[in-house]
N, C-alpha and C positions, 0 to 999 in steps of 0.2 A: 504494500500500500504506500500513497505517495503520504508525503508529510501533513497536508491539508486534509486528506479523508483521515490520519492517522487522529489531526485533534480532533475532529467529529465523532467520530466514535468514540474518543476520550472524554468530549463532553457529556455526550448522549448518556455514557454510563455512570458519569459521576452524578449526574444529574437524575438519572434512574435508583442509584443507593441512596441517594440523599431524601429522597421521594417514599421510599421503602423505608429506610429509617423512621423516620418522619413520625410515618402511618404506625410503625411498630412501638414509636415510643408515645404515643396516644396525644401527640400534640396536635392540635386543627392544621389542615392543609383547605387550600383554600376549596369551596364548596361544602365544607362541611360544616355544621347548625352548631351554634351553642346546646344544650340541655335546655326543658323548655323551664320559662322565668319562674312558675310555680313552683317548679323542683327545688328552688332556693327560696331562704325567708328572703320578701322585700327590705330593700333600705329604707327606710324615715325619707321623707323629705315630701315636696309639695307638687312633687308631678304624679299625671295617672298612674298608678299601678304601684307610688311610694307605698310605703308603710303610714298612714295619717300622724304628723307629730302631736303628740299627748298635750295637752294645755289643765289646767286648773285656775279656774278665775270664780270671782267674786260674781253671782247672778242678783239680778231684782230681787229681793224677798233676804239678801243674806247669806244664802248656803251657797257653797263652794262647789263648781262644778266641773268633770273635769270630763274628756273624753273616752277614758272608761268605764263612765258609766253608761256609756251606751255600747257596750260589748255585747255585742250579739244579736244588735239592732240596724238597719239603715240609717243613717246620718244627714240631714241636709243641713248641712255647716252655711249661714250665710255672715257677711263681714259687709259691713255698713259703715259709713263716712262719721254717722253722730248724729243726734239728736236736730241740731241745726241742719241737716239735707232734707231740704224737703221728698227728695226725689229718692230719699231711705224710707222716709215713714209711708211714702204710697205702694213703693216694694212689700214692706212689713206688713200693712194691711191689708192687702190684695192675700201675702200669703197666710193670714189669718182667718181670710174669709175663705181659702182653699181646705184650710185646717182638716174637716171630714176626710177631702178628697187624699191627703196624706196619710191619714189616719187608716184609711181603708187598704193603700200601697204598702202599711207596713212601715212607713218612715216617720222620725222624728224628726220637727227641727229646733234648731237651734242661733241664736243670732248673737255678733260680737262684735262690739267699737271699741272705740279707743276712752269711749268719755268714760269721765268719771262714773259712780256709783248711782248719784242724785239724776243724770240726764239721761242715763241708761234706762232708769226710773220713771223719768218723763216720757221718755218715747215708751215705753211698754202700757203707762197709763192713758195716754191721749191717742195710743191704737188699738186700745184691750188686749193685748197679746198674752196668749196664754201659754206659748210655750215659753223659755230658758231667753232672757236675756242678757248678755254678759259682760264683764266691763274690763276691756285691757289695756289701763294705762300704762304701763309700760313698755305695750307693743312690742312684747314678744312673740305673743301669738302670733301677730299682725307679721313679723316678721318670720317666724317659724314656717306658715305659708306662703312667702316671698308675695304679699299685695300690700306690703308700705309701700308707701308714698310720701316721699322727702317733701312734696312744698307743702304739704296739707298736715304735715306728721302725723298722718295717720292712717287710713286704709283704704287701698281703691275698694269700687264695693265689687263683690264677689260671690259665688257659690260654689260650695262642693257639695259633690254627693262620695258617702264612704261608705262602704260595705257593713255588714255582719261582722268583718273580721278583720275591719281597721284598716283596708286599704284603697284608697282614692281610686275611682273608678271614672269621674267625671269633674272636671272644673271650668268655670264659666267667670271672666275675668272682665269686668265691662270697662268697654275702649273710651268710656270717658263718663261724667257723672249722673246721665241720663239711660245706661245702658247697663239693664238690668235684663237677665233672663224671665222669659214667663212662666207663671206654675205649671203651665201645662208640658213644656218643654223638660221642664226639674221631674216632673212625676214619670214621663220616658225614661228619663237618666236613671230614674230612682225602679222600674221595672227593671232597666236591664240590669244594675246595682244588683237587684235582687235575683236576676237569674244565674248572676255568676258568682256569689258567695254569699 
């Protein structure tokens, strides 16, 4: 063989053990699938399919509420601007008069600002709300779910919906202070939530 077909076939074989190798030492080559994501515990964090970061905050009424206590429940986490948006308390009441129709899907909700105790207080009184309203001054939570908002310091408004079994299946992030998911769309989110944990 001349010298040019000699490195061709020296490529072609090294390049063939290498391939072999490869495969025998159970590293990925290309086309082949990670394991599928369920196989592993999710991580924490604030995208679909995280693990929901835990919170414990101060609610209307006093008692401390954190998000294990809905283990083994559907979730509709909603995050709201504060007592002064008016375009929060029409979100909150709209979902207040849905109240049954969540009730009936299996899901709970739950709502969380940044105000203090007193205005978290107002908004839950002047819209009757009778689920969980929650007060995160210190915007960790707020932060926890990456919707702060540096000029407002405090929360774009938001939804999530979380599983049974604590892990974010749907979030809805409004592109500015009028853009608020409808219930009807949350209660989809919240069937498929439910079809899959």
């Amino acid at each position: 063989m001349n010298a040019p077909m000699n490195r061709i076939v020296s490529t072609g074989l090294t390049l063939l053990v290498v391939l072999t190798l490869a495969s025998c030492s159970g590293k990925k080559t290309m086309g082949e699938t990670a394991s599928a994501p369920d196989a592993m515990a999710p991580v924490v964090g604030n995208e679909v399919g995280n693990m929901a970061p835990d919170f414990m905050l101060a609610s209307v009424g006093g008692a401390n509420v954190s998000l294990d206590d809905y283990d083994g429940e559907t979730l509709v986490l909603v995050f709201y601007r504060g007592n002064w948006c008016p375009f929060c308390h029409n979100q909150l009441a709209t979902l207040q008069e849905e109240m049954a129709k969540f009730d009936a899907a299996g899901a709970k909700i739950v709502a969380i600002s940044p105000d203090e105790l007193e205005f978290a207080t107002a908004t839950a009184e002047a819209e009757g709300l009778t689920f969980p309203v929650l007060s995160d001054t210190t915007r960790e939570t707020v932060k926890s779910y990456g919707v702060f908002h540096d000029a407002i310091n405090g929360s774009l408004p938001a939804t999530f919906v979380i599983d049974r079994t604590g892990i974010i299946r749907w979030k809805y992030i409004g592109k500015n202070k009028q853009d608020r998911p409808l219930p009807e769309l949350v209660l989809e989110q919240v069937a498929a939530a439910n079809s899959m944990g």
